[in-house]
MIDOSE-1310 file (N, C-alpha, C; in nm, 2 decimals, decimal comma, always signed):
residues 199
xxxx	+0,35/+3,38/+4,04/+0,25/+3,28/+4,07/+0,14/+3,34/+4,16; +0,13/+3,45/+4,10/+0,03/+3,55/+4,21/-0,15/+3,46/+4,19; -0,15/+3,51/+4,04/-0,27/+3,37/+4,05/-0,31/+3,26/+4,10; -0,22/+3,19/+4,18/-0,24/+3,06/+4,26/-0,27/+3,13/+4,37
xxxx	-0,34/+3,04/+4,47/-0,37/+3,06/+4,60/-0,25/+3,02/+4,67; -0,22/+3,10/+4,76/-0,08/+3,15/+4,82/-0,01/+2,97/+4,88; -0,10/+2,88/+4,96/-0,07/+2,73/+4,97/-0,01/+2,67/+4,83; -0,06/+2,68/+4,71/-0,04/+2,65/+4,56/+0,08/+2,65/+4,54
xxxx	+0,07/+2,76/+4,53/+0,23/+2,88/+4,51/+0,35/+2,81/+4,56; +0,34/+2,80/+4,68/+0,42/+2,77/+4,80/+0,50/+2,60/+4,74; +0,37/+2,54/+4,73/+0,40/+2,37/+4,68/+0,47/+2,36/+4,53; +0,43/+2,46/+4,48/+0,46/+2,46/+4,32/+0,67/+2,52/+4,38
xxxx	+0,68/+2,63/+4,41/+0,78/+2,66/+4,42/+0,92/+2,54/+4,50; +0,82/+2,49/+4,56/+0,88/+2,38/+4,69/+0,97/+2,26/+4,58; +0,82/+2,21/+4,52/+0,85/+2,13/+4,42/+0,98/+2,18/+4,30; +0,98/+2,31/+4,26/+1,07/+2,29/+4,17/+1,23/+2,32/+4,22
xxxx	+1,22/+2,30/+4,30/+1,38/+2,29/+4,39/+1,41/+2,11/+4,42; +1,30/+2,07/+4,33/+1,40/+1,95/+4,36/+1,44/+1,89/+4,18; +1,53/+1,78/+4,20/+1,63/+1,80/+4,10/+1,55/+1,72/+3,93; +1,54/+1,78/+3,87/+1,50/+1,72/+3,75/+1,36/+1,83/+3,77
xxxx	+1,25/+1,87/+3,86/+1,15/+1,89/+3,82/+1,16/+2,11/+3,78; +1,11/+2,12/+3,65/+1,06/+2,25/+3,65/+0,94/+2,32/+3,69; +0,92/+2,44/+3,63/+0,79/+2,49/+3,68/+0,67/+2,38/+3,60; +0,66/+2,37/+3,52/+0,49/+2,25/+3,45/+0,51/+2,16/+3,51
xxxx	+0,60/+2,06/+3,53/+0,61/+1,96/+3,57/+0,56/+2,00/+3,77; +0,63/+2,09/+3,86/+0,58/+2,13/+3,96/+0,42/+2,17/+3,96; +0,38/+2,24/+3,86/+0,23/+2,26/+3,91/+0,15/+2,12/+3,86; +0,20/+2,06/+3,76/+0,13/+1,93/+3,71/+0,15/+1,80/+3,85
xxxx	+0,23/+1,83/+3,93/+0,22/+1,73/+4,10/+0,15/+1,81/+4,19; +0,16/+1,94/+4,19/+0,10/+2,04/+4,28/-0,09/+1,98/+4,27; -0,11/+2,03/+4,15/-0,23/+1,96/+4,09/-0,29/+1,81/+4,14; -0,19/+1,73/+4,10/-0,24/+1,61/+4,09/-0,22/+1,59/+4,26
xxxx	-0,16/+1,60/+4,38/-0,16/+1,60/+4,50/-0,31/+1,68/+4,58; -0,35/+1,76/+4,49/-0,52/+1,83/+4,53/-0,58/+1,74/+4,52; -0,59/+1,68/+4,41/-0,69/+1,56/+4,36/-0,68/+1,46/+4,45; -0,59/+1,45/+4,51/-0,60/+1,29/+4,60/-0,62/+1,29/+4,70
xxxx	-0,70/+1,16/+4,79/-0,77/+1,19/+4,93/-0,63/+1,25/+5,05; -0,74/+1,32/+5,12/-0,65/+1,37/+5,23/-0,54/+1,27/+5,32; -0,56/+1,15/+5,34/-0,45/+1,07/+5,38/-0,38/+1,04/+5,29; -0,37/+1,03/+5,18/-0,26/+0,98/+5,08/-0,19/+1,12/+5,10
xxxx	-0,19/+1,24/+5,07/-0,13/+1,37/+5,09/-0,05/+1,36/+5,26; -0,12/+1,36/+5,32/-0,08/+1,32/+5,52/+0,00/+1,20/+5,48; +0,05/+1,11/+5,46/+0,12/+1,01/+5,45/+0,22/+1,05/+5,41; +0,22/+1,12/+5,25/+0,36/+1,16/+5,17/+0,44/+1,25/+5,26
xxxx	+0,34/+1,37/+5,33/+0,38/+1,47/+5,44/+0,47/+1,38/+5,52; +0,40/+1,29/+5,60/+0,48/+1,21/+5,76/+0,59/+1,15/+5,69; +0,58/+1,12/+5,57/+0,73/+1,05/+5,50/+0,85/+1,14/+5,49; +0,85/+1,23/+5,43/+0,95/+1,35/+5,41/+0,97/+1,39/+5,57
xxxx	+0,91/+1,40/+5,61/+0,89/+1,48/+5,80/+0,99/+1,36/+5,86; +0,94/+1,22/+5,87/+1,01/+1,12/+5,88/+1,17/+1,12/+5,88; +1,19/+1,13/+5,71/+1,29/+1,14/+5,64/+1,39/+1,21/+5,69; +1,39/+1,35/+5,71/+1,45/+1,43/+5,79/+1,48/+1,41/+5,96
xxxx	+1,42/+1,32/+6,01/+1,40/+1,29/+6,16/+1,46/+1,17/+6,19; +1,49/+1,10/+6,11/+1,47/+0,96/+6,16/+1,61/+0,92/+6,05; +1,65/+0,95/+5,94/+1,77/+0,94/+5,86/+1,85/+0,97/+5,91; +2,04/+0,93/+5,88/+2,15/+1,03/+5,95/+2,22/+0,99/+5,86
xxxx	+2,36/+0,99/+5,83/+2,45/+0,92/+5,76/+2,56/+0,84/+5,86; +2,57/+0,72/+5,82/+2,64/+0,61/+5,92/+2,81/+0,71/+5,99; +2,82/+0,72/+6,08/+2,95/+0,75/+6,11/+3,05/+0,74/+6,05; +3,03/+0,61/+6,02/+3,22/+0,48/+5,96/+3,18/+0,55/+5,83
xxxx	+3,07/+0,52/+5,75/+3,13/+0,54/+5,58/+3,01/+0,62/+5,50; +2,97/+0,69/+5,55/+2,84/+0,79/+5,51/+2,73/+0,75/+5,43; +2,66/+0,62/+5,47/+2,55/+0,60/+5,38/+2,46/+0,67/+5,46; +2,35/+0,65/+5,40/+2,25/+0,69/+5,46/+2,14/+0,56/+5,60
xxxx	+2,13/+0,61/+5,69/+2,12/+0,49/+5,76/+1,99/+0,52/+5,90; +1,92/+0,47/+5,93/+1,85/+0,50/+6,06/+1,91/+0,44/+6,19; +2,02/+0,34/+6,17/+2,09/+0,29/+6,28/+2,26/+0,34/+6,28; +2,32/+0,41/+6,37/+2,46/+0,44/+6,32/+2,56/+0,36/+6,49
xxxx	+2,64/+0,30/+6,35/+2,67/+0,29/+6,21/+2,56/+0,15/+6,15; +2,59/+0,21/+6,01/+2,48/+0,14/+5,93/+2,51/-0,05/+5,93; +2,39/-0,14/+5,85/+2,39/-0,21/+5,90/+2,51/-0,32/+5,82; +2,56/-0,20/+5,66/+2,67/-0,29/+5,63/+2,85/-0,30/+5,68
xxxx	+2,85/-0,19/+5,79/+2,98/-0,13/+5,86/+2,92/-0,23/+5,99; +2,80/-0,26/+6,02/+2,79/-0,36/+6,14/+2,80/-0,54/+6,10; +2,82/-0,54/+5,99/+2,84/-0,69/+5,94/+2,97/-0,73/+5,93; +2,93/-0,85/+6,05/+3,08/-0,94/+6,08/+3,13/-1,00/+5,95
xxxx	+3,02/-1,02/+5,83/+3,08/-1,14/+5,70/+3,14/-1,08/+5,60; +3,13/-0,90/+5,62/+3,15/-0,82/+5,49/+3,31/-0,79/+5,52; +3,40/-0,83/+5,43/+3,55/-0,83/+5,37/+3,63/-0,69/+5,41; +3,69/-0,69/+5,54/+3,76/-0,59/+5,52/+3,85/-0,56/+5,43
xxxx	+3,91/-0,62/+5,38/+4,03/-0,60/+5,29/+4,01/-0,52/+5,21; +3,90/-0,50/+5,11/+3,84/-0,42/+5,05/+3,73/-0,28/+5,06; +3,79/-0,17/+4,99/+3,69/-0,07/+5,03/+3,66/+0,00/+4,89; +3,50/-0,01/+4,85/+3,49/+0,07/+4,71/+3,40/+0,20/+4,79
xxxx	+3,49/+0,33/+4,72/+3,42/+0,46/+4,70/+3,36/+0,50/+4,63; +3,26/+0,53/+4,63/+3,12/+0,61/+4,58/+3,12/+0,70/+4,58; +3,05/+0,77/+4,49/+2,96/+0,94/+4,49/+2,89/+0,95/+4,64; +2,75/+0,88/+4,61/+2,62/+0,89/+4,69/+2,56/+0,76/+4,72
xxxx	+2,49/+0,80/+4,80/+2,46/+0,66/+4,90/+2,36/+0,57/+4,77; +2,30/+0,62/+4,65/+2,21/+0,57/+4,58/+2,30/+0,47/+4,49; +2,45/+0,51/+4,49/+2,60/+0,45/+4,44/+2,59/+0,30/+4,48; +2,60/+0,29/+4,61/+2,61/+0,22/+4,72/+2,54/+0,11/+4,70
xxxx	+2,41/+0,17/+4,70/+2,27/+0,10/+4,68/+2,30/-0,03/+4,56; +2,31/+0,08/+4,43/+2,35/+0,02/+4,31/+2,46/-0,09/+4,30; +2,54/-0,09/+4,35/+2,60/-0,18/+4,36/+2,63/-0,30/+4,47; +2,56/-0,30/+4,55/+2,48/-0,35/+4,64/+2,36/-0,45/+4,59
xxxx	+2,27/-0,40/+4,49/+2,20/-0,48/+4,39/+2,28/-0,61/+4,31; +2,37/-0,57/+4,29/+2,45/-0,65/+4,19/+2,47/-0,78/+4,30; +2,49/-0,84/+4,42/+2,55/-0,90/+4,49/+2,69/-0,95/+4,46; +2,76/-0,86/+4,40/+2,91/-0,92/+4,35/+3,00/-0,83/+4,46
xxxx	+3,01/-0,78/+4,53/+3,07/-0,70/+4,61/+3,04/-0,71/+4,76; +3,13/-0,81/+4,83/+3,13/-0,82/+4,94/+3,20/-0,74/+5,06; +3,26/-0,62/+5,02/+3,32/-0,54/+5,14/+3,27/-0,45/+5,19; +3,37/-0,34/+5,24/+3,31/-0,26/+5,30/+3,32/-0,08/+5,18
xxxx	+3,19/+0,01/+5,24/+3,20/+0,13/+5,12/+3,28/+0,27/+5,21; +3,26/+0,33/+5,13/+3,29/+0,45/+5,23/+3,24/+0,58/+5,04; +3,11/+0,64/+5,10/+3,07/+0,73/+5,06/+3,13/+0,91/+5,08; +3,15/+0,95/+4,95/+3,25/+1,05/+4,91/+3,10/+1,16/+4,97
xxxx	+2,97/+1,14/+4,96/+2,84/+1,26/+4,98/+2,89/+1,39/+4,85; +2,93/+1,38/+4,73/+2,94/+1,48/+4,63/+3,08/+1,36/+4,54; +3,13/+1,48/+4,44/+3,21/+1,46/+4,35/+3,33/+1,58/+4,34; +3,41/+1,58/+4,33/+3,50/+1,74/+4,28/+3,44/+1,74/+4,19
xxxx	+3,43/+1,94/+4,18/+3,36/+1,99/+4,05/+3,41/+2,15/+4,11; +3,52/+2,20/+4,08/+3,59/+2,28/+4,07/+3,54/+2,42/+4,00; +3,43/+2,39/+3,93/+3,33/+2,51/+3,83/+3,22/+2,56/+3,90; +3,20/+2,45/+4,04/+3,12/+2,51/+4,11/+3,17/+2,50/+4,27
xxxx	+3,27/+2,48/+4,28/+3,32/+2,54/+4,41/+3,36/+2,45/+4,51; +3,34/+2,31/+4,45/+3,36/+2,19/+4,55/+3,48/+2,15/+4,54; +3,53/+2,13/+4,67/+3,70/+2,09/+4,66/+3,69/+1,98/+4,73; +3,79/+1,89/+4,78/+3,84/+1,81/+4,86/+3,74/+1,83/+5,01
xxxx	+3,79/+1,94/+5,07/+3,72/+1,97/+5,19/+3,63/+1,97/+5,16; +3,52/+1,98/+5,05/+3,40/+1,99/+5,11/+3,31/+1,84/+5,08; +3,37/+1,73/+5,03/+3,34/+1,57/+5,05/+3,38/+1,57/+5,16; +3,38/+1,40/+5,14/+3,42/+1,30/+5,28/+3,56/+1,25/+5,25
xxxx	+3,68/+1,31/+5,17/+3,81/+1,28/+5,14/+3,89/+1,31/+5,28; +3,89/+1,37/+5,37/+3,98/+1,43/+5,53/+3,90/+1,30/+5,57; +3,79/+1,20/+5,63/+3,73/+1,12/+5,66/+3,78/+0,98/+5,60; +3,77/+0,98/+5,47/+3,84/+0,86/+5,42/+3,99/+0,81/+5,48
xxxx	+4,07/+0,94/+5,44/+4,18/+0,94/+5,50/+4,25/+0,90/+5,63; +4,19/+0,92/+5,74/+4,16/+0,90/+5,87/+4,09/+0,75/+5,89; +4,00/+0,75/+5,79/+3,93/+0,58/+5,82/+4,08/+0,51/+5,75; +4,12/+0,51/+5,66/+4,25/+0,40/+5,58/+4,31/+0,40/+5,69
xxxx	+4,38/+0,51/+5,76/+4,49/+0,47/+5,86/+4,46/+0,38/+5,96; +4,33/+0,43/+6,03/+4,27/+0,33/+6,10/+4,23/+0,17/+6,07; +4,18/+0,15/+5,92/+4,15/+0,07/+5,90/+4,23/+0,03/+5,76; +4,34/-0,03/+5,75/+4,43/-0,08/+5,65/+4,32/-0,17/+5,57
xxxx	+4,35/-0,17/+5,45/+4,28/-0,20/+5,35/+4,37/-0,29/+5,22; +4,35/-0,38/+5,14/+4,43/-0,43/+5,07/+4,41/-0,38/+4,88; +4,24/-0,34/+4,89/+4,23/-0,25/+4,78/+4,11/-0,18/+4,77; +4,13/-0,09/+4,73/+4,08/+0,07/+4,72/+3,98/+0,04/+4,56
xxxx	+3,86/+0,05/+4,58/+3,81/+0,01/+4,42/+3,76/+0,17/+4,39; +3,81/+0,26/+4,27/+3,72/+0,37/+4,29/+3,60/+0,35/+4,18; +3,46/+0,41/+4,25/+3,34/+0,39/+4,19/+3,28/+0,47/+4,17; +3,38/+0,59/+4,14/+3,30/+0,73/+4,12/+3,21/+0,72/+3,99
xxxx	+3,13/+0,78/+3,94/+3,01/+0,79/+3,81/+3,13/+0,82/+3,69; +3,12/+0,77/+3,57/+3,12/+0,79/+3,43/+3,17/+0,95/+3,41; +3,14/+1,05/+3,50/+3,13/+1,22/+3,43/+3,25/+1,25/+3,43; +3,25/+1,42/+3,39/+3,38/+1,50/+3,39/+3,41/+1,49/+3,56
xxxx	+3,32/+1,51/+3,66/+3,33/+1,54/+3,79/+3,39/+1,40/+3,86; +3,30/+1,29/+3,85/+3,37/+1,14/+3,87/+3,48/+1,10/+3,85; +3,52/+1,13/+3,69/+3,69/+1,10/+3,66/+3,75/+1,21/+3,70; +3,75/+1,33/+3,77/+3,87/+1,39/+3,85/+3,86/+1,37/+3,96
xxxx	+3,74/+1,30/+4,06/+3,76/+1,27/+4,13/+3,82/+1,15/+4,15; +3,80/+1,04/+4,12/+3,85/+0,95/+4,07/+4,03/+0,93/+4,04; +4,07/+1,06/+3,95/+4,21/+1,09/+3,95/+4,29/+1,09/+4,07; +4,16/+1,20/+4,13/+4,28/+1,32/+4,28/+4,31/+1,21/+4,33
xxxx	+4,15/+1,09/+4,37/+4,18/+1,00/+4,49/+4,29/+0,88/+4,49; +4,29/+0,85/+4,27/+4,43/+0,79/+4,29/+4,53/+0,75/+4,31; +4,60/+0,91/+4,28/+4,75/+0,96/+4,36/+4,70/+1,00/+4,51; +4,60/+0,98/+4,57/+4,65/+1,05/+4,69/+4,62/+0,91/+4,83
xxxx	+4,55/+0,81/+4,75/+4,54/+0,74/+4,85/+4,65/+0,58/+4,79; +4,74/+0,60/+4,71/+4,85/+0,54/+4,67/+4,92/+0,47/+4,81; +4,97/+0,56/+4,88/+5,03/+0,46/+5,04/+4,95/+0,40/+5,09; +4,78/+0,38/+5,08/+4,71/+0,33/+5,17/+4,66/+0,15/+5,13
xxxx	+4,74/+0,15/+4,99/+4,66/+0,02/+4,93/+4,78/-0,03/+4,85; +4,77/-0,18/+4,85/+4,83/-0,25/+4,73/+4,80/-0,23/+4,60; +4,63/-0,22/+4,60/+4,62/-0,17/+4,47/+4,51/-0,14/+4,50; +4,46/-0,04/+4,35/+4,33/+0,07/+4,39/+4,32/+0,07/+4,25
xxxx	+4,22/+0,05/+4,20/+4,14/-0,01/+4,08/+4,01/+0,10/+4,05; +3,95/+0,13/+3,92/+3,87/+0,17/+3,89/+3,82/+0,11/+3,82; +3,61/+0,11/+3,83/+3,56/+0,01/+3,77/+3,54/+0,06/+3,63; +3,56/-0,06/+3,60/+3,52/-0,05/+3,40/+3,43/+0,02/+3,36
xxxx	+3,43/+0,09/+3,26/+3,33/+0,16/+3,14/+3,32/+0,10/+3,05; +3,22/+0,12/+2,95/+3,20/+0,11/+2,83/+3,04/+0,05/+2,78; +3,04/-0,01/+2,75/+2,90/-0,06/+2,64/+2,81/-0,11/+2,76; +2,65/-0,09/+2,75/+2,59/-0,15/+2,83/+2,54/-0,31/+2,76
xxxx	+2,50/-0,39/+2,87/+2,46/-0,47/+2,83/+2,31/-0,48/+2,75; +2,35/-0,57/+2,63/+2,20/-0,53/+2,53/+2,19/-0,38/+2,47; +2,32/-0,37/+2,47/+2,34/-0,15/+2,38/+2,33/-0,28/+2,28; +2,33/-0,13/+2,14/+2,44/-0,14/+2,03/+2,53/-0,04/+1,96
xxxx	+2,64/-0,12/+1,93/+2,73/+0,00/+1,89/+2,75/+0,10/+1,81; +2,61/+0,12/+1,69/+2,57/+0,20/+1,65/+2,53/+0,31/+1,71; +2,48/+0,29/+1,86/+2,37/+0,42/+1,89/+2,50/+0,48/+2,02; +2,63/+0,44/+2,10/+2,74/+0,42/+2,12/+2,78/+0,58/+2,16
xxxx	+2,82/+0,65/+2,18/+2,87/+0,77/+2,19/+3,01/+0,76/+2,18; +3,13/+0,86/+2,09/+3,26/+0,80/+2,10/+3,34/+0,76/+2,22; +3,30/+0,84/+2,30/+3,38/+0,83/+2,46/+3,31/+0,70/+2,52; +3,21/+0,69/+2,50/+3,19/+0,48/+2,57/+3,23/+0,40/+2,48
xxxx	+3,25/+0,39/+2,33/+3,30/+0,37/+2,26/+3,49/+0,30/+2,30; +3,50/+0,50/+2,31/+3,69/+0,46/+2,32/+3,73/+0,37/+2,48; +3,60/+0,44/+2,56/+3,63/+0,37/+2,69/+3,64/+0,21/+2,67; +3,53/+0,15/+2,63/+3,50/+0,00/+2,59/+3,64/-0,10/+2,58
xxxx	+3,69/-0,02/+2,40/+3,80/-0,08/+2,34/+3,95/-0,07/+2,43; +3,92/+0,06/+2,52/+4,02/+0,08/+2,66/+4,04/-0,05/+2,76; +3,96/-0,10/+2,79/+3,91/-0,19/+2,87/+3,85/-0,28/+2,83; +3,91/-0,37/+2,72/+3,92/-0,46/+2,70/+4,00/-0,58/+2,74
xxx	+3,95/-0,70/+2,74/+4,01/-0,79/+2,77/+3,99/-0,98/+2,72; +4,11/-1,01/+2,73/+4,09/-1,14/+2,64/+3,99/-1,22/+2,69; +3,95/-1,32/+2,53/+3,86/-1,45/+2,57/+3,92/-1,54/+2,60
């Protein structure tokens, strides 16, 4: 990137470290961030600067939070009895949208993925462990993502957190709402007809 002016360069490279963007797509924001007035640029700046300053992850269950602990580990009305685990705090979020889920979370911050080097220690599983004992629970919902990495995580945590719950549940797969089963991939497919259940 020697042809860009050394500032360019710097934003183009910055940009393509984050996740989904390449090099065109980096110089095509690098670009479009020149073009726009100097406080719209100074704002996006103090946000990210912010972000880093002012963010932490809640003590109790790792979301992401500016008050610790966060404000759903500080709510008198949310259900102990229940605890669903997540990937990432965007998990959290997600299901949180839905308002069908009134307990408490406890965020894993990754997935096992053994091909790149992530084990048990290096999630929030030594953390969970230590919150169950302290905080008895009646069921364990696991909410890991759909992937190869989700469903072994998903696996490890269901033999291992077995003494801590009556029962520990994983949430359904299959068909989205408004799919069709023509366009279907086999494995949402075989997942679907897995998890089925009577009318």
């Amino acid at each position: 990137m020697a042809y860009y002016p050394e500032p360019v360069a710097r934003l183009i490279e910055a940009l393509q470290r984050l996740p989904g963007i390449g090099p065109k797509t980096a110089q095509r924001l690098a670009f479009f961030l020149l073009k726009r007035p100097a406080e719209e640029v100074t704002t996006l700046a103090e946000s990210l600067t912010q972000l880093k300053a002012l963010i932490v992850h809640c003590r109790i269950c790792f979301n992401v939070t500016q008050e610790d602990p966060c404000r759903i580990c500080r709510d008198p009305g949310r259900d102990g009895r229940a605890l669903c685990v997540v990937e990432e705090p965007n998990d959290l979020l997600a299901i949180e949208r839905t308002g069908e889920f009134r307990g408490r979370y406890h965020v894993l911050l990754g997935a096992l993925s053994p091909l790149d080097g992530i084990g048990p220690e290096d999630i929030k599983v030594r953390e969970l462990l230590g919150r169950l004992e302290r905080e008895p629970v009646e069921e364990i919902i696991l909410a890991t993502n759909p992937s190869v990495e989700g469903e072994a995580t998903a696996l490890y945590l269901g033999k291992l957190l077995k003494p801590f719950a009556e029962r520990i549940t994983r949430i359904a797969r299959g068909l989205p709402v408004g799919g069709d089963l023509e366009y279907a991939d086999e494995v949402t497919l075989s997942k679907a007809l897995e998890g089925r259940k009577a009318l």
